[in-house]
N, C-alpha and C positions, 0 to 999 in steps of 0.2 A: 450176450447182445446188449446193447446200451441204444436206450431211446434216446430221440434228438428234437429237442425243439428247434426251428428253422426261420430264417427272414425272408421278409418278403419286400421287394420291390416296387417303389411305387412310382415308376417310369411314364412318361404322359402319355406314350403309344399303349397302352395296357386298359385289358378289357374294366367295365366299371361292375365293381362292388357284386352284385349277386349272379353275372355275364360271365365271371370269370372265374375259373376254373382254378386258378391261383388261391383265390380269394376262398375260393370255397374249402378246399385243401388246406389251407392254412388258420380257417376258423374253426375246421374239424377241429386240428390238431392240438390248438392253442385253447379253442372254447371262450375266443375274444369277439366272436364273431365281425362283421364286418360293415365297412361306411362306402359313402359315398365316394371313392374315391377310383383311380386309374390300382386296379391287380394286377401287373407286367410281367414279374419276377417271383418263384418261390428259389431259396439258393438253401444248398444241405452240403456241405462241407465245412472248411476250414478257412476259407480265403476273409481278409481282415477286413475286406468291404463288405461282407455281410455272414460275419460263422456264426455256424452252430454251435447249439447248447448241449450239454448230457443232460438230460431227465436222471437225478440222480432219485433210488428208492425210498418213498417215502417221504419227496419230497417235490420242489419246481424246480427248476431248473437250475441244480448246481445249487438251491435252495436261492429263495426270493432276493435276497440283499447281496449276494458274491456267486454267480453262476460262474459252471466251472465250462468253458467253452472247450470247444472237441479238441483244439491243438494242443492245448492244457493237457488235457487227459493224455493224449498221445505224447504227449512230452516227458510223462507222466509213468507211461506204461507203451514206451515204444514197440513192443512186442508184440502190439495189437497190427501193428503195420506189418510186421512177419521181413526177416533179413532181409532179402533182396531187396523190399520195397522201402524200409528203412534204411541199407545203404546207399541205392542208387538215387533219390531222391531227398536226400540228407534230413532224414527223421518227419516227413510231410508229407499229406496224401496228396496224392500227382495230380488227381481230379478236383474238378468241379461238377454238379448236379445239377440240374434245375427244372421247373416246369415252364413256360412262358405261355402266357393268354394275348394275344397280338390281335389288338381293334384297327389298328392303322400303323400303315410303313415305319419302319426302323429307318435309321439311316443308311445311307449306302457307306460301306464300309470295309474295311480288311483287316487282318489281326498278322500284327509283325511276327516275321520267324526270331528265333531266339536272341540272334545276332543283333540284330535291328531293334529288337523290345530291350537289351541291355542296354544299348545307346541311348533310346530313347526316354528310359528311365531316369536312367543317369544325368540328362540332359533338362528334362522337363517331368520332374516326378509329382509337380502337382497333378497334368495332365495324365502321368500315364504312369499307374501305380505300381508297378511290379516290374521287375526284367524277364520274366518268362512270356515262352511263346503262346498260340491258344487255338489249335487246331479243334475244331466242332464237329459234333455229328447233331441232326436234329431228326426225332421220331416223331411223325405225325401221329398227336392224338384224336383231331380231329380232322376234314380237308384243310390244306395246307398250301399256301401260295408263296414263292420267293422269288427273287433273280438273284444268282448264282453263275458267276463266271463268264465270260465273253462269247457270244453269239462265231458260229463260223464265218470265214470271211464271204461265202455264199449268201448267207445270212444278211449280213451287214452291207453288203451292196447292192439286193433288192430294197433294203433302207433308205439308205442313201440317195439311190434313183425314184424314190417314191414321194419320201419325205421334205419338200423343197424348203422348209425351216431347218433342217438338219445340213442339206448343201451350200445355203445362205452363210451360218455360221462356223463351219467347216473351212470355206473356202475352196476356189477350183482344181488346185494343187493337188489335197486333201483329198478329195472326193475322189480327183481321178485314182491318184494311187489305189485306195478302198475298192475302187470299179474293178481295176486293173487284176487285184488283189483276189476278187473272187472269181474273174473271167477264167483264171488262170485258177482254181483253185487250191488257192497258195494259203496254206494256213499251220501254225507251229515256231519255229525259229525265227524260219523265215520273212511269214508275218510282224513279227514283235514289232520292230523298229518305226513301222508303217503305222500299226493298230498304237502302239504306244503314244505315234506324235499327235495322231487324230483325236483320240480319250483325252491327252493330256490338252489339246485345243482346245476342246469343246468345254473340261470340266476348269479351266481358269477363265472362262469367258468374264467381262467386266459385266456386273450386277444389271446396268440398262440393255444391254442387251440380249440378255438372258431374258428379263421382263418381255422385251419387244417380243424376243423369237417363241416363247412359250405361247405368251397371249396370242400369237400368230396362231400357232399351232390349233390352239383349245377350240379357238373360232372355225377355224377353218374344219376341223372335223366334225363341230357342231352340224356346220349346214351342211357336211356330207352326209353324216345320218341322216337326213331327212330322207336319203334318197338311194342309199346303200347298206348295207351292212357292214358296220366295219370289223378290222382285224381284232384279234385276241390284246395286240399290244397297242391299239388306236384306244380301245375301250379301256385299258389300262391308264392310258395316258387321261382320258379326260375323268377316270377315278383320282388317279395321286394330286393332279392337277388340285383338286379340289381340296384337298390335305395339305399340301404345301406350293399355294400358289406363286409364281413366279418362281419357280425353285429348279435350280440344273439338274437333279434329278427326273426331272422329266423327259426334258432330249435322252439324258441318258440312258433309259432302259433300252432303244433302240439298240444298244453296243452290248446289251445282258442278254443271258438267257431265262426265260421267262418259265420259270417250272412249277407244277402243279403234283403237290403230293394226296393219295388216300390214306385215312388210317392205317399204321402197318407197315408204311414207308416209310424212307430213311435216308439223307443225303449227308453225306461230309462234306468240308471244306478246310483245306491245308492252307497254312499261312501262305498271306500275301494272295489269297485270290476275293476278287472283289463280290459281295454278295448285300441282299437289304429284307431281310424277311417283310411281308406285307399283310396278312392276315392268318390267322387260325390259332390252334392251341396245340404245344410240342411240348415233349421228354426231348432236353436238350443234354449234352453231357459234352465236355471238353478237360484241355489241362487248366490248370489251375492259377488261371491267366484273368485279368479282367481289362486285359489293352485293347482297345477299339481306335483305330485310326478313321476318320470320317471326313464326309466329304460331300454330303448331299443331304436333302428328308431331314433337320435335323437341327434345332435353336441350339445346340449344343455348340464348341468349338472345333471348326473344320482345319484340317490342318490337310488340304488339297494337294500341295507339291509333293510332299511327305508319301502320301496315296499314289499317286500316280505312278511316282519312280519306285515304289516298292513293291507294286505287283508285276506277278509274272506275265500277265498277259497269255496264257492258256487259254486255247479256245477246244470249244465243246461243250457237248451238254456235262452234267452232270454225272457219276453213277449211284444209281438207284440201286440201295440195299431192303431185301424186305424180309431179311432171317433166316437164317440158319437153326435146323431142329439141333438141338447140345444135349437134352435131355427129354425126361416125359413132360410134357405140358409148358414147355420150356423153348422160346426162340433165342437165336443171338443174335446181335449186330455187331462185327466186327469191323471196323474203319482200320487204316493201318495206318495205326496212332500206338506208341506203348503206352500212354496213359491209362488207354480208359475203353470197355467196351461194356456192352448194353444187355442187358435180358428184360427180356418179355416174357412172364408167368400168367397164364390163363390155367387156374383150379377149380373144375366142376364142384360144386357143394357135393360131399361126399369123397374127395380125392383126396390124395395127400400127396408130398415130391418131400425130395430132401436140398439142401440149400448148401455147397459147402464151398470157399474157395479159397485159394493159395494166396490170396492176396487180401487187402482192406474191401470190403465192398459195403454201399448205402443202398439199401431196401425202402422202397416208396411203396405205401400201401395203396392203388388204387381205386379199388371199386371192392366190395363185397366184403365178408368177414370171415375170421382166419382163428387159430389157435397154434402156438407155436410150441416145438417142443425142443427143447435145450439141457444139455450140460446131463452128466453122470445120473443127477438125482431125480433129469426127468422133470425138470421144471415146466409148466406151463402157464403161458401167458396166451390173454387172447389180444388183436391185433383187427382193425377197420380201416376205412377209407382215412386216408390224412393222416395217417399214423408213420411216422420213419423210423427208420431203425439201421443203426452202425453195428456191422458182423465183423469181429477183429478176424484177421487171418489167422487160417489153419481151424477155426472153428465151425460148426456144422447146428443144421438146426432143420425138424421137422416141421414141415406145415401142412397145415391142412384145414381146408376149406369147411365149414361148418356153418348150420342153422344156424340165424339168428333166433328164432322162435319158431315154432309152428305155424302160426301166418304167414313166414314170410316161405314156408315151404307152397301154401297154397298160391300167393304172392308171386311162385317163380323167383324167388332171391336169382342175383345174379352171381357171378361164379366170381369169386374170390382173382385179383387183378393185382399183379407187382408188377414192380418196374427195378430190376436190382444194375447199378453200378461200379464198376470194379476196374482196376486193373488188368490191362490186356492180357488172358493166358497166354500170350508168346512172349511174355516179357515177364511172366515169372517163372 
């Protein structure tokens, strides 16, 4: 196994300095500890916008003045990727890693299928670094809040009939169809062309009108609180509001679905569907993609037309994954993606499992402390919170959960926590 020193992200949406969970993780690991600043992103892979290092033995990373970074190594010693995963992905780990600490909304956003991220590369590769596509899965580690994909047309017509800022800039055409659309509960293909013109209305609106229609908005629900309770996405609205005001994403969560994850849960999302994570801290994992097409919530560059015509427009909720038993003490999340799927390791102090897979996988040490046992000679390494670690394919390693001291037996130590990454067992 090869330890990994890893980057972190300093995105403006990301929790601050001793809040986040990123931050903390990555000062374990590093012992640089941590500032004042936004912890967004921890990233453990290979991708060039932020790879990993080898902890070579003996020394920092790859040693102080020429660290040797993971794709290095793997260029190195391809056999750590094991055949399949080195030919069908031409010598590179398909995945990306990550933890995310999220204070306030992301952008609303979509991530191109493969076809469309080559174009887009090719085309504008300051904006969009890579030609591959970037299906996600995200694990709540904490409660978790997103919108995730388009509201039914059920859905969106009690909006519509409710919202009189939404029907104002809509238009009467617009709206009827929407009405029409869920009277009939027409939603799927059918839908598209309807739900398509209406989103794509709404999210080109010119900038003063957007101001007028929000500030409508924020006001008007103000003084309804006084005297109601309002809805799950009314109290939403006058939240982002205050993040990004005057901002399109606001009418637009009406068209989203509004999902709330617990610990333990797990949602994917397949290229081209529109999503904007809005609070909490996630075990994120995807391919090995960093294209974000955006379009709301977001000082960054929106490239709206782009969005629009390139999601599919699927309506429904969500699916909610919350694991699969694979082993002892062991869940899985499988998304059906071949890149990449998820384990979840909970080791009672005192326990042990064994760790082996067919493919490349990245071990996240999360919580509690571990002793590792590897290779013929029986080597043992111990292993804490913030610690990562790259398991080449085809190799195996024991672990097990251990005291840190005898106080912290008294203490109730808590029980040793991974987070491992890998390649999807149906795809090797």
């Amino acid at each position: 196994m090869l330890r990994l020193q890893c980057k972190v992200q300093h995105y403006e949406w990301g929790r601050i300095g001793a809040d986040s969970e990123v931050a903390r993780l990555h000062a374990l690991s590093s012992g640089e500890g941590f500032q004042d600043l936004p912890y967004a992103e921890l990233w453990m892979g290979t991708h060039p916008s932020g790879p990993s290092s080898v902890i070579l033995e003996g020394g920092g990373a790859g040693g102080d003045s020429n660290p040797v970074l993971l794709q290095q190594w793997l260029d190195m010693h391809p056999e750590d990727l094991g055949k399949k995963v080195q030919q069908r992905w031409d010598g590179e780990l398909p995945y990306l890693f990550k933890v995310l600490s999220v204070a306030k909304a992301l952008s609303i956003q979509a991530h191109p299928d493969k076809e469309l991220a080559k174009h887009l590369h090719a085309s504008y590769p300051q904006i969009y670094k890579d030609g591959n596509h970037k299906p996600e899965m995200a694990l709540a580690l904490t409660p978790f809040e997103a919108l995730c994909g388009f509201v039914t047309s059920e859905e969106l017509k009690q909006a519509v009939e409710t919202v009189p800022e939404l029907q104002s800039v809509l238009g009467a055409d617009k709206v009827h169809d929407l009405i029409e659309l869920g009277k009939n509960r027409v939603n799927g293909d059918e839908a598209k062309p309807v739900l398509k013109a209406a989103f794509t209305t709404l999210m080109t609106l010119p900038k003063d009108v957007v101001t007028d229609s929000v500030s409508a908005l924020v006001s008007r629900l103000a003084q309804e609180k006084e005297v109601r309770q309002l809805t799950e996405k009314e109290e939403l609205v006058l939240q982002l509001e205050k993040q990004y005001p005057a901002d399109v994403g606001v009418l637009s969560i009406f068209f989203l679905n509004y999902v709330k994850l617990v610990p333990g849960e797990a949602v994917y999302l397949d290229a081209n569907v529109p999503h904007a994570y809005l609070s909490g801290e996630i075990v994120e994992c995807m391919a090995a993609s960093d294209n974000v097409v955006r379009a709301g919530f977001t000082p960054k560059f929106r490239d709206t037309q782009t969005l629009c015509a390139m999601l599919t427009y699927k309506q429904g909720l969500p699916e909610v994954l919350v694991g699969n038993s694979c082993a002892p003490f062991t869940k899985r999340y499988t998304p059906p993606f071949d890149e990449f799927e998820v384990d979840h390791i909970v080791l009672p102090v005192g326990s042990t499992t064994e760790i082996e897979s067919a493919g490349p996988s990245i071990l996240l040490v999360f919580n509690g402390v571990g002793a590792v046992t590897q290779g013929d000679n029986k080597k043992v390494s111990g292993v804490s919170k913030g610690d990562t670690i790259f398991l080449p394919a085809g190799k195996k390693i024991e672990l097990a959960a251990v005291l840190e001291s005898e106080d912290d037996a008294r203490l109730k130590q808590p029980p040793l926590q991974l987070y491992r990454a890998g390649v999807s067992s149906h795809a090797l």
